[in-house]
C-alpha positions as CSV (number, residue, x, y, z in Angstrom):
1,X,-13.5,-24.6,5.4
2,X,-12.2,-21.0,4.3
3,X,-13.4,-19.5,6.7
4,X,-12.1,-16.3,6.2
5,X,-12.9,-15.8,2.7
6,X,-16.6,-16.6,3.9
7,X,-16.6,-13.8,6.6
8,X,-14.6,-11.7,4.1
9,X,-17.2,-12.3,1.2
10,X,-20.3,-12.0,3.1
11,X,-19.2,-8.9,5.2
12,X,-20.0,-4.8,3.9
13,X,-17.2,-2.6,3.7
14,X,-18.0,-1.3,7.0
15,X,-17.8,-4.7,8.3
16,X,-14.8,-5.4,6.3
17,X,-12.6,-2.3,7.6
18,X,-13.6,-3.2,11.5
19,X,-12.1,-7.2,10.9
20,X,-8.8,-8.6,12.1
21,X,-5.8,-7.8,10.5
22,X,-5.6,-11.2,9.6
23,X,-8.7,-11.1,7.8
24,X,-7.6,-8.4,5.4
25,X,-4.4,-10.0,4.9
26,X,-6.1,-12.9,3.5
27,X,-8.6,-10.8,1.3
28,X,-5.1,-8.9,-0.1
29,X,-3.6,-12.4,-0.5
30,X,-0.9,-11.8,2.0
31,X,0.7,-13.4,5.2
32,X,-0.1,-10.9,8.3
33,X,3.5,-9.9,8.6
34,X,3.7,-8.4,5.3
35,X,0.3,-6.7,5.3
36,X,1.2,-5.2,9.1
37,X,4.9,-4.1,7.2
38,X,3.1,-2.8,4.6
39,X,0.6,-0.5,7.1
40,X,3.3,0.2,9.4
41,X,5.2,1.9,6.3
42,X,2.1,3.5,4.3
43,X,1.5,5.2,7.9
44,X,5.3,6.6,7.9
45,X,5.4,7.5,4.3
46,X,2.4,9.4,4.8
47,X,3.4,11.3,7.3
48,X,2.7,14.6,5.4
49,X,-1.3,13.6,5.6
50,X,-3.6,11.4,7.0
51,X,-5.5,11.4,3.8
52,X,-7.1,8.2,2.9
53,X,-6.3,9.2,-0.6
54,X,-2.6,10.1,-0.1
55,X,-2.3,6.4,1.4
56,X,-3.9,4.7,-1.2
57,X,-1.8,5.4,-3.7
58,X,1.1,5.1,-1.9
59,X,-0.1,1.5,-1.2
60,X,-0.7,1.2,-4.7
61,X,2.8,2.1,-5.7
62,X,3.8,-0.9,-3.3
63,X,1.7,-2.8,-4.6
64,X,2.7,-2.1,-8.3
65,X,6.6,-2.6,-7.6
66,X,5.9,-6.2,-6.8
67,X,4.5,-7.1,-10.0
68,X,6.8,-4.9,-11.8
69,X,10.1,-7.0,-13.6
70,X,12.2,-3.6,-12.3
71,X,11.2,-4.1,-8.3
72,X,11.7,-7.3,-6.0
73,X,8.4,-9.7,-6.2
74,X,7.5,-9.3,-2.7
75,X,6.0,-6.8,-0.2
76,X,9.5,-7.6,1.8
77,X,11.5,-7.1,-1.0
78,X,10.1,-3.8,-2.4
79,X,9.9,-1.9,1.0
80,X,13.5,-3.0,1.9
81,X,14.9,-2.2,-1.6
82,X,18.2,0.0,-0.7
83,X,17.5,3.6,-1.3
84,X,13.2,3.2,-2.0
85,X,11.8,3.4,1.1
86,X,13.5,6.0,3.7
87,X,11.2,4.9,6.9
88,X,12.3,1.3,6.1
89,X,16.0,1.7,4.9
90,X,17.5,1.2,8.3
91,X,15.4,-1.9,8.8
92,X,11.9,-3.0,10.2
93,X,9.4,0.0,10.3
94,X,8.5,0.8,13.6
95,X,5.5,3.2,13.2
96,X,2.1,2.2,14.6
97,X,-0.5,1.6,11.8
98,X,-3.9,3.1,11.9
99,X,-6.9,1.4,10.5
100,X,-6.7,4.0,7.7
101,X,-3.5,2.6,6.6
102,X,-4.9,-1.2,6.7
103,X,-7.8,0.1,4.5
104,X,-5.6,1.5,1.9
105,X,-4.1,-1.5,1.0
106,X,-7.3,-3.2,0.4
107,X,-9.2,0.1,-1.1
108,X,-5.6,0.0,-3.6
109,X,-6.1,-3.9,-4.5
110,X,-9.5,-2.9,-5.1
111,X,-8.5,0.1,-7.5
112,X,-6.0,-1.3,-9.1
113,X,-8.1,-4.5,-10.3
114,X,-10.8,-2.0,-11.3
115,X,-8.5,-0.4,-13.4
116,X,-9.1,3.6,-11.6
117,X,-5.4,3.6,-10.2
118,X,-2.4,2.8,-13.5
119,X,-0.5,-0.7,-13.1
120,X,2.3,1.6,-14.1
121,X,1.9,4.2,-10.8
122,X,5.5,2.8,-9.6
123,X,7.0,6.1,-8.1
124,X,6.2,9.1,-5.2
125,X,8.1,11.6,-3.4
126,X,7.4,14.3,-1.2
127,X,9.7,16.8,-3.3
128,X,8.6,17.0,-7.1
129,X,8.4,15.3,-10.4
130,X,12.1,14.0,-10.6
131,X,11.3,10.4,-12.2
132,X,9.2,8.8,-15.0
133,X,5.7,10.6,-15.9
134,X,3.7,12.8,-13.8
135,X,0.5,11.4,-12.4
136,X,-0.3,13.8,-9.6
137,X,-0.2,15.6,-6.6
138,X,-1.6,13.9,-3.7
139,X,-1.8,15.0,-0.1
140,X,1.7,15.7,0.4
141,X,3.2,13.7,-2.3
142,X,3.6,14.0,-5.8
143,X,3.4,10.4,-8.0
144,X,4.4,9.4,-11.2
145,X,4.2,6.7,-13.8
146,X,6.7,4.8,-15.4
């Protein structure tokens, strides 16, 4: 039995955010390495805020770059792209990940299959508008659109 997508199904939000990593993983359609990767460096590259918003869209950039033809196809790929992702550039991310982080990715899925966050977010920085189309200024970063 899928046991996991039972629990995951059947569970509130609330419940939801308080489940095993593994459990979320799952819900994102991901192995637990690259859903704990993913935290680890959503918690670094937000290191301007703690803003659930901020972290969102960063997961949603992530998120957006593996579906994109311009980006590897994998969580993997994308955050170890040379040049992309500084807190990952000199290999594996070592910054703890706070449930915050974990929830971003899911809250992003969630957004992004609603339609409320642009298939097209691919880009964010802490210094300005230097690539494709602004979006907006989040928390400590500013995103933009291809």
């Amino acid at each position: 039995t899928d046991y996991m997508g039972i629990a995951w199904n059947s569970a509130t939000d609330e419940t939801r955010r308080e489940l095993p990593l593994e459990f979320q993983a799952y819900a994102c359609g991901m192995t637990a390495s690259e859903f704990e990767y993913m935290a680890r460096t959503i918690e670094a590259e937000s290191d301007r805020t703690d803003s659930m918003e901020g972290k969102i869209h960063i997961a949603a950039v992530i998120l957006n770059r593996v579906t994109a033809g311009e980006f590897p196809n994998s969580i993997q790929g994308v955050l170890d792209q040379s040049g992309q992702f500084t807190t990952t550039s000199n290999g594996w991310c070592s910054t703890p990940y706070t449930e915050t982080s974990r929830w971003a990715i899911v809250e992003a899925q969630r957004r992004l299959a609603e339609g409320t966050i642009p298939e097209n977010l691919l880009y964010f920085n802490s210094i300005g508008y230097n690539y494709g189309t602004p979006y907006g200024y989040i928390d400590g970063n500013y995103f933009m659109t291809a």
